[in-house]
C-alpha positions as CSV (number, residue, x, y, z in Angstrom):
1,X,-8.9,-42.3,-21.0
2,X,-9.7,-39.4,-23.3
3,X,-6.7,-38.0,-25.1
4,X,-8.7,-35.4,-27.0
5,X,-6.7,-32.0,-26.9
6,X,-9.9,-29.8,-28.1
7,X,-11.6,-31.1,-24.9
8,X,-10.0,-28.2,-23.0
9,X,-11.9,-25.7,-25.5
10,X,-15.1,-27.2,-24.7
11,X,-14.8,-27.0,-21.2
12,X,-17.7,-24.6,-19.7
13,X,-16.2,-21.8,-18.2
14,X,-17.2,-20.2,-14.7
15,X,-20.5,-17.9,-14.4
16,X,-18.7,-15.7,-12.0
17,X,-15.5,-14.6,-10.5
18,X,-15.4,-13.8,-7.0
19,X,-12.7,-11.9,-5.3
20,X,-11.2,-14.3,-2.5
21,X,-10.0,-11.2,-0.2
22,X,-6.4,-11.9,-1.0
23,X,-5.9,-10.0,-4.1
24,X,-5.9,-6.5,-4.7
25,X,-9.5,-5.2,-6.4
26,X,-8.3,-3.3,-9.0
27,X,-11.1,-0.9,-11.2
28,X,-13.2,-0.9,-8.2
29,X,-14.7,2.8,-6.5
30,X,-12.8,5.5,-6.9
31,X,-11.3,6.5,-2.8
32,X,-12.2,10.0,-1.7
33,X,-8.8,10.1,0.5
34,X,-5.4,9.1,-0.9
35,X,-3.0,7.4,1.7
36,X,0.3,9.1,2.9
37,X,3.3,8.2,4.9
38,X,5.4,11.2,6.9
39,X,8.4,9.6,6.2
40,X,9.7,12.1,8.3
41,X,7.9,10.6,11.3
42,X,8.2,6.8,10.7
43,X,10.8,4.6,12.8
44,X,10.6,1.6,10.6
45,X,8.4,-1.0,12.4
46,X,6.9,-2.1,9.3
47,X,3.4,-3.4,10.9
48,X,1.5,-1.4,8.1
49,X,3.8,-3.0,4.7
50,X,3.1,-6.5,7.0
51,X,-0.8,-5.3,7.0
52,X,-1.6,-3.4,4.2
53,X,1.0,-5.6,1.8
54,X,-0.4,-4.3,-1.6
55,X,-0.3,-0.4,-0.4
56,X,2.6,-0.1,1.8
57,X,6.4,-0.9,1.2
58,X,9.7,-0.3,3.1
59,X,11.8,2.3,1.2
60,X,15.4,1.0,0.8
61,X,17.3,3.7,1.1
62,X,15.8,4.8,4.6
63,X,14.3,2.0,5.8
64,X,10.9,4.3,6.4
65,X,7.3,2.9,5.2
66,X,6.3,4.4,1.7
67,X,2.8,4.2,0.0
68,X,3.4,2.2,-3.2
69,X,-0.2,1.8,-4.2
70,X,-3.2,3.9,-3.7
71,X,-5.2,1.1,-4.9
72,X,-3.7,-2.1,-3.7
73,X,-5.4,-3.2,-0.5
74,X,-9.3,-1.7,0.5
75,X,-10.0,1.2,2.6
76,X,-10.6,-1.3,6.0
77,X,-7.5,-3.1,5.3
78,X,-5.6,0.4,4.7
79,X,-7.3,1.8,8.0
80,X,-6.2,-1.1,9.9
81,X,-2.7,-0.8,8.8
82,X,-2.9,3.0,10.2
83,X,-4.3,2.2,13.0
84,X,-1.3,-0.4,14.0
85,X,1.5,2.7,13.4
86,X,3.3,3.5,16.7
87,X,3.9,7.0,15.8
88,X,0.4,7.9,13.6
89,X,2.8,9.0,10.7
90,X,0.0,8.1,8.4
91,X,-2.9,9.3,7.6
92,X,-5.7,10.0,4.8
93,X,-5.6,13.1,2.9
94,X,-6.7,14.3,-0.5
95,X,-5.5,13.5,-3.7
96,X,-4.8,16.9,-4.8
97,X,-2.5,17.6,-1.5
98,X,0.4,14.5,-2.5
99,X,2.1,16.6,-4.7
100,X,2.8,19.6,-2.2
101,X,3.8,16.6,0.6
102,X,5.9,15.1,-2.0
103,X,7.8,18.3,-1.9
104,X,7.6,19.1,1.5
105,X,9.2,15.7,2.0
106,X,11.8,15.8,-0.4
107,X,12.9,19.0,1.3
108,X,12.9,17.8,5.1
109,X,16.3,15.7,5.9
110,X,16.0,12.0,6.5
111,X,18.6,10.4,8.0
112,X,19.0,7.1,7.5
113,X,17.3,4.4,10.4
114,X,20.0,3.8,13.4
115,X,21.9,7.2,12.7
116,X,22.2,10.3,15.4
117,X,19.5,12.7,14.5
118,X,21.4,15.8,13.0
119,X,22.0,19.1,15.1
């Protein structure tokens, strides 16, 4: 057996590295469409943070979905995961309108998941 420690050094490395699907592509094409979540409208099923893992989380406080990432899962992956919401509380829209929904959203009152809607 070979104990040479510089054999690791000469080792010849792989041509190519090729995306196995399970990671998230970063640097790749720039979306046309940014991903949002009406946390206004979302009942907390999760099916798109169990879909979509790299793009969608559950936000703690509220229990509603949030998107995390814009680029963490590809634009199939992030379709499916809209397609599975019960209550189509998320959509595509463009990158310059998340700011104004941002603050439309932190002005609408959430109430927490399991709590009586407020009168």
């Amino acid at each position: 057996m070979n104990k040479n420690p510089f054999l690791a050094f000469e080792a010849k490395a792989l041509d190519e590295n090729r995306p196995n699907g399970r990671e998230p592509l970063l640097g790749g094409k720039l979306r046309s469409k940014a991903v949002w979540v009406d946390e206004s409208l979302c009942i907390g099923c999760t099916y798109c943070s169990c879909v979509a893992t790299n793009t969608f989380a559950m936000e703690k406080d509220n229990g509603r979905a949030r998107a995390i990432r814009q680029d963490g899962d590809s634009s199939e992956l992030i379709q499916e995961a809209i397609d599975t919401c019960p209550v189509n509380c998320i959509e595509w829209v463009r990158f310059e309108e998340l700011e104004n929904l941002r603050l439309k959203l932190e002005s609408t009152p959430i109430r927490p998941l399991g709590l009586p809607p407020l009168r």
